[in-house]
KOLMINU-775857 format. One record per residue (C-alpha): x, y, z; residue in one letter; residue number from 1. Coordinates in Angstrom, 1 decimal, decimal comma. Each point is the difference from the previous one (the first is absolute). Layout:
KEMI       c1       c2       c3   rest    nr
KEMI        X        Y        Z      A   NUM
...
END
This chain:
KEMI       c1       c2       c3   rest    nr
KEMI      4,9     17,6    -66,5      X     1
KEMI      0,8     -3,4     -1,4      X     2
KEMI      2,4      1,0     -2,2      X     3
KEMI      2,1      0,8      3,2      X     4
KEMI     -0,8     -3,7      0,9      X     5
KEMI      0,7     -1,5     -2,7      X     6
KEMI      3,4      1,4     -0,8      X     7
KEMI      2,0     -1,2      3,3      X     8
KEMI      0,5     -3,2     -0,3      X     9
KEMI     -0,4     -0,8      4,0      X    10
KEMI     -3,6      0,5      0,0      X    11
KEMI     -1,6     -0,9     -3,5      X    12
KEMI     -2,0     -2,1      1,4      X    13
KEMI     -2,6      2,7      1,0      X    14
KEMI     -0,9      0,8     -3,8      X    15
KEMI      0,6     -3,8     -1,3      X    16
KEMI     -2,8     -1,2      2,2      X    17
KEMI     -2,9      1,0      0,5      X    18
KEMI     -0,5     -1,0      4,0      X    19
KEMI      3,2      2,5      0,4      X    20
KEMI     -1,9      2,8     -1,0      X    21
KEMI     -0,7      1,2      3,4      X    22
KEMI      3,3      1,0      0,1      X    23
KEMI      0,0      2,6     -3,1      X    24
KEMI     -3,3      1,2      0,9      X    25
KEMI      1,3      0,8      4,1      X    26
KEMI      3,2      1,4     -2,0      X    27
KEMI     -2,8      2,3     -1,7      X    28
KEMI     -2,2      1,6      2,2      X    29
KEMI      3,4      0,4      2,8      X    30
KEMI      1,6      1,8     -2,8      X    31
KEMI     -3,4      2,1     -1,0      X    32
KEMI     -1,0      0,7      3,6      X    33
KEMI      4,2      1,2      0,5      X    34
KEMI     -0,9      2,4     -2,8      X    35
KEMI     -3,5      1,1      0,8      X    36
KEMI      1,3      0,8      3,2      X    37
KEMI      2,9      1,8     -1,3      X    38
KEMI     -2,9      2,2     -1,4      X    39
KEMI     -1,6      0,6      3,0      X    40
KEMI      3,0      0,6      2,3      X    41
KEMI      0,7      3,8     -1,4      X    42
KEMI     -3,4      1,4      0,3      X    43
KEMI     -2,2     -2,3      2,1      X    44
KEMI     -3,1     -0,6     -2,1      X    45
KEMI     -2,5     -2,6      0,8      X    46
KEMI     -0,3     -1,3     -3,5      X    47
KEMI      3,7     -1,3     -0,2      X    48
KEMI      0,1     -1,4      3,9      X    49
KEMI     -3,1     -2,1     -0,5      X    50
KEMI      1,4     -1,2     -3,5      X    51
KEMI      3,2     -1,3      1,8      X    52
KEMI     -2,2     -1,6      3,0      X    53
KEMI     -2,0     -1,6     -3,5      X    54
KEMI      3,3     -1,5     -1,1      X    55
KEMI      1,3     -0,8      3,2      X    56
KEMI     -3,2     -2,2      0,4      X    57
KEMI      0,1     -1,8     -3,3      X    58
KEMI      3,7     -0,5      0,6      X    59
KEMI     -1,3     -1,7      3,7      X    60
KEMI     -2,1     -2,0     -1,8      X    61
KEMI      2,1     -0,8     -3,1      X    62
KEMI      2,7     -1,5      2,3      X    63
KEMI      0,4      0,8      3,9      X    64
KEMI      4,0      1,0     -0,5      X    65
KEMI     -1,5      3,5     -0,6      X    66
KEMI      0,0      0,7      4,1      X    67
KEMI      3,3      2,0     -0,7      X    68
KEMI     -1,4      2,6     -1,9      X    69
KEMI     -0,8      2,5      3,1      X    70
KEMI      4,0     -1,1      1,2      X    71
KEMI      0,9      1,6     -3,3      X    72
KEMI     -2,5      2,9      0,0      X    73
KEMI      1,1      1,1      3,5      X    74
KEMI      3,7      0,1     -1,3      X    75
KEMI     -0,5      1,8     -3,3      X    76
KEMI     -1,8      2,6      2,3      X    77
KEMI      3,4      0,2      1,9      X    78
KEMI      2,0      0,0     -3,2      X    79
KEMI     -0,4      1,0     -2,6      X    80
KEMI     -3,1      2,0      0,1      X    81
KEMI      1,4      1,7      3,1      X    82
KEMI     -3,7     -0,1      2,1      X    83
KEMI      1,4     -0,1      3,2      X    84
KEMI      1,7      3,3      1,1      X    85
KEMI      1,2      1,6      2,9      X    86
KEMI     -1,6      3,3      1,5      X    87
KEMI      3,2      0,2      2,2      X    88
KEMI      3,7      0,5     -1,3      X    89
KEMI      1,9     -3,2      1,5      X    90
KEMI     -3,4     -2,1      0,3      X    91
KEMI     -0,8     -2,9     -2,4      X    92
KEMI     -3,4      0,3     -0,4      X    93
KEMI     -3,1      2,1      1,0      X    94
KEMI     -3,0     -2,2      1,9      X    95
KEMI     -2,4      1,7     -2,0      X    96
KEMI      1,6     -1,5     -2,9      X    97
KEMI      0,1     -3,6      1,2      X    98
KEMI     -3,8      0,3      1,4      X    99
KEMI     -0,9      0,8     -3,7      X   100
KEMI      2,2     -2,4     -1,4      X   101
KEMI     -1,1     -2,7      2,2      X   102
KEMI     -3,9      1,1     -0,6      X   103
KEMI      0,5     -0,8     -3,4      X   104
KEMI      1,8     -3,5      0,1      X   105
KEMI     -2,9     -0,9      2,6      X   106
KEMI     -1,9     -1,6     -2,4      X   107
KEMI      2,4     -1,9     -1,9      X   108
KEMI      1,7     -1,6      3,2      X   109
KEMI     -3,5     -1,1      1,3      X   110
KEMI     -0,3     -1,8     -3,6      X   111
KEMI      3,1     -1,6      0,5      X   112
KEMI     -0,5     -1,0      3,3      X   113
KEMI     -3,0     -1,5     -0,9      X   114
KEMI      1,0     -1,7     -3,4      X   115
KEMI      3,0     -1,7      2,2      X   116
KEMI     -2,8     -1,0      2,6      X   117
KEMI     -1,8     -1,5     -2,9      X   118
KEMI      3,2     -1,7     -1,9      X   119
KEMI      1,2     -1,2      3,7      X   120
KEMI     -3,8     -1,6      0,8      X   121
KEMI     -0,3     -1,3     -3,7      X   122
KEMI      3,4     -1,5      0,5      X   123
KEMI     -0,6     -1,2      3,1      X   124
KEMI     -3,2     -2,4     -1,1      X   125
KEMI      2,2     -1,4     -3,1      X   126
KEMI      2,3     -1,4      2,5      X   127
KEMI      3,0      2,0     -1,5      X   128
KEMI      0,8      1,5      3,2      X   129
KEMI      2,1     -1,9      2,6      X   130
KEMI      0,9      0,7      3,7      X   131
KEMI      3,5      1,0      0,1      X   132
KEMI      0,4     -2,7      3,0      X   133
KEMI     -0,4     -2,3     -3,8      X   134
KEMI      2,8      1,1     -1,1      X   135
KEMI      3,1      0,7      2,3      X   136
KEMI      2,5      2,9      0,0      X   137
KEMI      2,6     -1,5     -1,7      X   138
KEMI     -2,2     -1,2     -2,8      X   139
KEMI     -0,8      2,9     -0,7      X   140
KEMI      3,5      1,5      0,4      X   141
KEMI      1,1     -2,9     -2,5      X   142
KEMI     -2,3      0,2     -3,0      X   143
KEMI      0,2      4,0      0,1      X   144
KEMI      3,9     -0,5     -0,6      X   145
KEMI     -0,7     -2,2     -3,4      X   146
KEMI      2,1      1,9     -2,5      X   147
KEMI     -2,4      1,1     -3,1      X   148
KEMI      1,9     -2,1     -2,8      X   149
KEMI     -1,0     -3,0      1,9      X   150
KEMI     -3,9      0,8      0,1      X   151
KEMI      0,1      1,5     -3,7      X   152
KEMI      0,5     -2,1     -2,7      X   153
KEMI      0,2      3,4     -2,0      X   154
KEMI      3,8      1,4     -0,7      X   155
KEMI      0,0      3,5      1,2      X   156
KEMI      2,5      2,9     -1,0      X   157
KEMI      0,8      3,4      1,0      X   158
KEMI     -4,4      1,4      0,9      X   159
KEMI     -1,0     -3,2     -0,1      X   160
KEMI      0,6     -0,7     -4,3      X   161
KEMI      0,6     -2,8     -1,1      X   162
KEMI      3,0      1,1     -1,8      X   163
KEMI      3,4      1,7      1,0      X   164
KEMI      0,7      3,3     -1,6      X   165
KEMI      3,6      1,0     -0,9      X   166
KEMI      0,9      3,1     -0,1      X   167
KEMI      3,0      0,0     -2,7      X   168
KEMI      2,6      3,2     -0,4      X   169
KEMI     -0,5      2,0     -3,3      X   170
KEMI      1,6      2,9     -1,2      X   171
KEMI      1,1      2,8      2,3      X   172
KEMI     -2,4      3,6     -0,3      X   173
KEMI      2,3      2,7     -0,5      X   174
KEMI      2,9     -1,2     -1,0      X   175
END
């Protein structure tokens, strides 16, 4: 997992130092409860399921950015797993099918409801958050029109790499 850190240059940080790690090890357990659940989808074992709500909660607590993970869960569901079917030519989708679905995100969407209750509260107490009366519309409208290049000190290329690639013309195939 830090190998994929440390080769794009636009976030090395996260395995060059070592108060960034929260960020490889959220990277980790989103990735290993994505595939754990993957596991589980098909056949619907308990062993799986309760693996993936294990590394959705390390993820939580690794770093809180982990709240998307039932977003993405409910969409791979749709596609590409294909879990929500119709019983109905010309209907999208059966209710039976959503009530299941929806049964098993339950407990995932209550853990990110509460871990953003927590991050808001903890947030809250360290003074980081502000009223939006504190800040006015068109401040906000201003400094979310910054261009990148002006807040990055990094040069940034075609994916975000520091380098240009050129594609140059060789030798025609075939002829």
């Amino acid at each position: 997992m830090a190998f994929l850190f440390a080769v794009h240059p636009q976030h090395v940080e996260s395995v060059a130092w070592v108060t960034e790690r929260k960020d490889v090890l959220s990277a980790l357990f989103w990735m290993l409860a994505l595939c754990s659940y993957l596991r589980y989808a098909p056949h619907r074992k308990p062993g799986p399921y309760l693996l993936t709500l294990l590394f959705y909660c390390l993820g939580l607590m690794a770093k809180p950015m982990v709240v998307t993970l039932p977003l993405i869960l409910v969409l791979l569901d749709v596609w590409p797993l294909g879990r929500v079917t119709a019983e109905t030519p010309g209907a999208i989708f059966s209710r039976q099918n959503v009530r299941t679905l929806i049964w098993d995100k339950l407990p995932f969407f209550a853990l990110a409801i509460a871990m953003s209750a927590v991050t808001y509260y903890a947030q809250a107490q360290a003074g980081a958050v502000r009223s939006l009366d504190a800040s006015p519309l068109g401040l906000r409208w201003g400094t979310r029109s910054i261009p990148q290049r002006s807040i990055s000190p990094k040069p940034s290329g075609p994916a975000g790499w520091p380098f240009s690639i050129r594609w140059e013309r060789g030798p025609r195939l075939g002829k």
